[in-house]
C-alpha positions in Angstrom: 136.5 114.6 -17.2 135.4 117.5 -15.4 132.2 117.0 -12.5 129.1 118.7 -14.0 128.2 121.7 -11.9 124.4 121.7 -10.3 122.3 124.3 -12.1 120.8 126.5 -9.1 118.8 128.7 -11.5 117.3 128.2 -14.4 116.1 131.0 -16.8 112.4 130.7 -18.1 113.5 132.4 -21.1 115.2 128.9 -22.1 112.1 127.5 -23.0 110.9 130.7 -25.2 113.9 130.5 -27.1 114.0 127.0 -28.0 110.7 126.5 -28.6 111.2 129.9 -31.1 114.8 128.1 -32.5 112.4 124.9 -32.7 109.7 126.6 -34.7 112.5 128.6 -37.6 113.4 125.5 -39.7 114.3 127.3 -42.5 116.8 126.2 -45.6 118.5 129.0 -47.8 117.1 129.8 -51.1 117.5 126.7 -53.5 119.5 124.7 -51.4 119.5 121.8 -48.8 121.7 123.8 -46.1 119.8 124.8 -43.1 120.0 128.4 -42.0 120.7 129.7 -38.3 117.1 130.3 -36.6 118.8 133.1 -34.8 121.3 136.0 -35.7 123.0 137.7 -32.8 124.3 140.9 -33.4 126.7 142.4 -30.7 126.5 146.0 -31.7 129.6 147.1 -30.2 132.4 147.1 -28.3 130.7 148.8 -25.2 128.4 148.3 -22.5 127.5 150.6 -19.4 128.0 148.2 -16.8 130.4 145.6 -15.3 128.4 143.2 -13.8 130.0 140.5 -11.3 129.4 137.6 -13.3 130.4 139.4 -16.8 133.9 139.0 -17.9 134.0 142.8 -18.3 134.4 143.1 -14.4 137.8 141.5 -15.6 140.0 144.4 -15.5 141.7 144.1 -18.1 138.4 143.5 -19.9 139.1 146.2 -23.1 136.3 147.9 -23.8 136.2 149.5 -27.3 134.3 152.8 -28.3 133.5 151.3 -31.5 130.1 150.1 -33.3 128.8 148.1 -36.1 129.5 150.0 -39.9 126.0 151.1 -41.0 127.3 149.5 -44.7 128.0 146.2 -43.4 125.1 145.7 -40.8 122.7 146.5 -44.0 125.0 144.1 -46.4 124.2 141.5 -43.7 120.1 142.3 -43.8 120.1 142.3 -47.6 121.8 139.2 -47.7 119.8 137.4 -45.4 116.6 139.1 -47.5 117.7 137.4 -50.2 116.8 134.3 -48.9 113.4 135.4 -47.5 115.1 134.5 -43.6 111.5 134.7 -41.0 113.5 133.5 -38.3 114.7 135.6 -35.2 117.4 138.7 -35.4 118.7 139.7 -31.5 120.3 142.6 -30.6 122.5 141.1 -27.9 125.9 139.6 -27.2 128.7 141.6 -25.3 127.2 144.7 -25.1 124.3 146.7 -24.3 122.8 147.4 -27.3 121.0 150.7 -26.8 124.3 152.6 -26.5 124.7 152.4 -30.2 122.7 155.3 -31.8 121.8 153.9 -35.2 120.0 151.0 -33.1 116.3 152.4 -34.2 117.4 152.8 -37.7 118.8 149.4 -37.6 115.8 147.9 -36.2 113.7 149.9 -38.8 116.1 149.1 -42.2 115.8 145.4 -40.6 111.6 145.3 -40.2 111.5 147.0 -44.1 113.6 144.5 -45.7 112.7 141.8 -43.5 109.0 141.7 -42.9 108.4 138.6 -41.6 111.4 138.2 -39.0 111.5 138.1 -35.3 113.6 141.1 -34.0 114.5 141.0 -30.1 116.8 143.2 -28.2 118.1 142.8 -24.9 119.0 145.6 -22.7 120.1 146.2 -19.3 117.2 148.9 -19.0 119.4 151.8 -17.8 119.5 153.9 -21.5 115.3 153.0 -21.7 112.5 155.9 -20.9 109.1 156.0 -22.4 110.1 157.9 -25.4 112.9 155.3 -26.5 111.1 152.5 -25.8 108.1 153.2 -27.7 110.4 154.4 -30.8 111.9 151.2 -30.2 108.4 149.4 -31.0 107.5 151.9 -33.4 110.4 151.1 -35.8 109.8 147.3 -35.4 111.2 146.1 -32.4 108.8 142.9 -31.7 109.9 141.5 -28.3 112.4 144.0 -25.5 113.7 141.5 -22.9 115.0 143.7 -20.0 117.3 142.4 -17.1 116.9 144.1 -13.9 120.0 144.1 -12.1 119.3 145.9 -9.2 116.2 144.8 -7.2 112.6 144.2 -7.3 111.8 148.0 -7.5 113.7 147.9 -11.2 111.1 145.5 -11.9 107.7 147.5 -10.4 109.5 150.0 -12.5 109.8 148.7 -15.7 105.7 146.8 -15.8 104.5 150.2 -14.5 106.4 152.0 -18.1 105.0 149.6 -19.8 101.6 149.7 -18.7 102.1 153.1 -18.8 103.0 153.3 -22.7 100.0 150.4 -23.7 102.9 147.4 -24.4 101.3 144.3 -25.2 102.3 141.8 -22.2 103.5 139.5 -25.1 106.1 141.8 -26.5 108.0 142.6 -23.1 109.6 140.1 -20.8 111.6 141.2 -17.7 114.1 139.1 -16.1 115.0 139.1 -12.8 118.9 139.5 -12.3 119.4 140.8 -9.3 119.3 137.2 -7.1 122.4 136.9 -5.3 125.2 133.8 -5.3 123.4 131.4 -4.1 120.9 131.4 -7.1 123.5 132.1 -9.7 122.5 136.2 -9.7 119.2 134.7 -11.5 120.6 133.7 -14.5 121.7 130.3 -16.0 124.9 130.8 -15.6 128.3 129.9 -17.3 132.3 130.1 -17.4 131.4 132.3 -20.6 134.1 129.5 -22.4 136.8 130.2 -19.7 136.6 133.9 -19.3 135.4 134.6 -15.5 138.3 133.4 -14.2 139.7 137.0 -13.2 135.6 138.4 -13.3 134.3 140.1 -9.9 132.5 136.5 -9.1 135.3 134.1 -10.3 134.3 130.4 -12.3 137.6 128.4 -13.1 137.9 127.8 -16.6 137.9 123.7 -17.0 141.0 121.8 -16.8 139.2 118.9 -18.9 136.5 119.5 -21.4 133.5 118.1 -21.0 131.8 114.7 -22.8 128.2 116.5 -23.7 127.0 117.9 -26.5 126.8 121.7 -27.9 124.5 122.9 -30.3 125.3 126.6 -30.5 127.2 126.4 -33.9 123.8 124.4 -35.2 121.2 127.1 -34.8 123.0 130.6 -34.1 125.2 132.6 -36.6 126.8 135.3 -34.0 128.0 138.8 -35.3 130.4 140.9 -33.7 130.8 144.9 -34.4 133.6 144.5 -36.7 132.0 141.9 -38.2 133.7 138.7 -36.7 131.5 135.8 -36.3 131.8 133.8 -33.7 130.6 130.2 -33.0 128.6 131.4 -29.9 128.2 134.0 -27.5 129.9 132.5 -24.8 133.0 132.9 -26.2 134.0 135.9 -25.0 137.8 135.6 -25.5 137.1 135.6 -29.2 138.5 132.5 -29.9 136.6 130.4 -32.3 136.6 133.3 -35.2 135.0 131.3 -38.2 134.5 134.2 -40.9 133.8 137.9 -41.3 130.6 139.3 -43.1 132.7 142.2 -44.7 134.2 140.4 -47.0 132.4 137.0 -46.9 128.6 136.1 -47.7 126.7 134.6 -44.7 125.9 131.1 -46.6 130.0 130.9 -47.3 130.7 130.9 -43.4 128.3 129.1 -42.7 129.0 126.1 -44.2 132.9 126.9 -44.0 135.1 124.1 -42.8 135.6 125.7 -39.6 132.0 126.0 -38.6 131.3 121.9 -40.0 134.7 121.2 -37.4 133.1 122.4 -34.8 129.7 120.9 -35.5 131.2 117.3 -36.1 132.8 117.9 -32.8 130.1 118.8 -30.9 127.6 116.5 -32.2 130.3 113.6 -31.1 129.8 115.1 -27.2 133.9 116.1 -28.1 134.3 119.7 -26.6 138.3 118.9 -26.5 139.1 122.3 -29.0 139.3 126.0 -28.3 137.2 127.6 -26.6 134.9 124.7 -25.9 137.5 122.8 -23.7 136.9 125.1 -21.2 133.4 125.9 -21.4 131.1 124.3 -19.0 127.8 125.6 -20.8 124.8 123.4 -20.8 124.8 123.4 -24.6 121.9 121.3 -25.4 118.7 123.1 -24.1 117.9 124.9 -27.4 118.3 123.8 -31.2 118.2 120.3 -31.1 115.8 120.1 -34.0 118.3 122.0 -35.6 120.9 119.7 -34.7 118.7 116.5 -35.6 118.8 118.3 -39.2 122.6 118.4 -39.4 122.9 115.4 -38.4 121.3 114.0 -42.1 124.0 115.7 -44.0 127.5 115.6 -41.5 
């Protein structure tokens, strides 16, 4: 078994989020089966910057000029509407998400069919000026994380737009990513499943997976621009694809046989399958509640 590595930073988002995953236990309409408290869309194939610790510095990283189909990101929403979902929809993933035009449509179609869900967004900042971000909020954006990559005057920057533009404190949280090495660049950090081996700032993949348990495929349904879904977002070689909402309803993927393997599996501390054999994420500090759940019916 592979040595644990020592966690030198440790986000203070964490405990948002799971307290959030903690608080959406929610079951789809007329049934027993628990749905995800979050859905992470990855908009598309393209993000702005290569950061050090992002398998995108990787180059041979392919980055794709492509973006979600406005028909199949609303077939998504509708489906989900169906079943009343009031849990939390994120713009994230491998991508910044502000590159993609249609994001304040999306965000609007979203709050319209979807009044009572959380909608988040993270962004690297660069695309954001006092016009976009207030459109942002204006079509329904509720909470804009924002991670500043490039020193604490990104930061002054960023409070002073948002004072500037009246945001309520509690809908804005700005994350400080621009910590060097020895504090993990300010982020709890990850082999993203294997994938940093060739990266700018290099983490071997694992030789032997680890004995703890994961509970990504528990609580979080992720989305990828061509509709691929993913058991998390740390698997950035795309290995683990369970489904696609094109063709497929969300309840049918989600309670596939691939997505039950890997639940069984994780919830037995087994991570010996791809991608999870060579991830070294610290898998258990959000969901558990959601895990407890499964746990009655696998």
């Amino acid at each position: 078994m592979e040595k644990k590595k020592n966690i030198k930073f440790f986000d203070k988002n964490i405990s948002r989020k799971s307290k959030l995953s903690d608080k959406n236990i929610i079951f789809f309409k007329n049934s027993k089966i628990l749905m995800p408290s979050v859905f992470e869309i990855s908009n598309s194939g393209m993000c702005n910057r290569k950061c050090a610790f992002c398998p995108r510095s990787d180059p041979n990283y392919e980055h794709k000029n492509e973006f979600i189909a406005e028909g199949m990101y609303k077939k998504f929403v509708d489906e989900i509407a169906q079943h009343q979902y009031s849990g939390t929809i994120i713009f994230s993933g491998y991508v910044e998400p502000l590159l993609h035009k249609r994001i304040y449509s999306d965000i609007k179609y979203t709050k319209e069919k979807l009044p009572k869900v959380n909608i988040e967004l993270i962004t690297n900042g660069d695309p954001l000026n006092d016009a976009r971000t207030l459109k942002l909020f204006n079509n329904g954006l509720d909470v804009l994380l924002i991670s500043a990559y490039d020193g604490p005057e990104q930061v002054i920057k960023f409070q002073k737009m948002m004072r500037r533009i009246k945001v309520e404190e509690n809908k804005f949280v700005i994350r400080k990513r621009y910590y060097g090495e020895d504090k993990d660049f300010g982020i709890t950090i990850s082999n993203r499943a294997g994938n940093l081996v060739n990266s700018d700032y290099k983490i071997p993949a694992l030789k032997k997976a680890l004995n703890d348990p994961c509970n990504y495929p528990f609580y979080t349904f992720f989305i990828d621009y061509n509709g691929d879904v993913q058991m998390c977002s740390h698997d950035w070689g795309k290995k683990y694809v369970i489904g696609n909402i094109k063709n497929e309803k969300i309840i049918d993927i989600w309670k596939s046989e691939k997505y039950l393997f890997a639940r069984k599996k994780l919830l037995n501390t087994n991570r010996n399958f791809s991608p999870c054999n060579k991830c070294d994420v610290k898998g258990s500090l959000i969901g558990n509640k959601h895990a407890q759940e499964w746990m009655k019916t696998i």
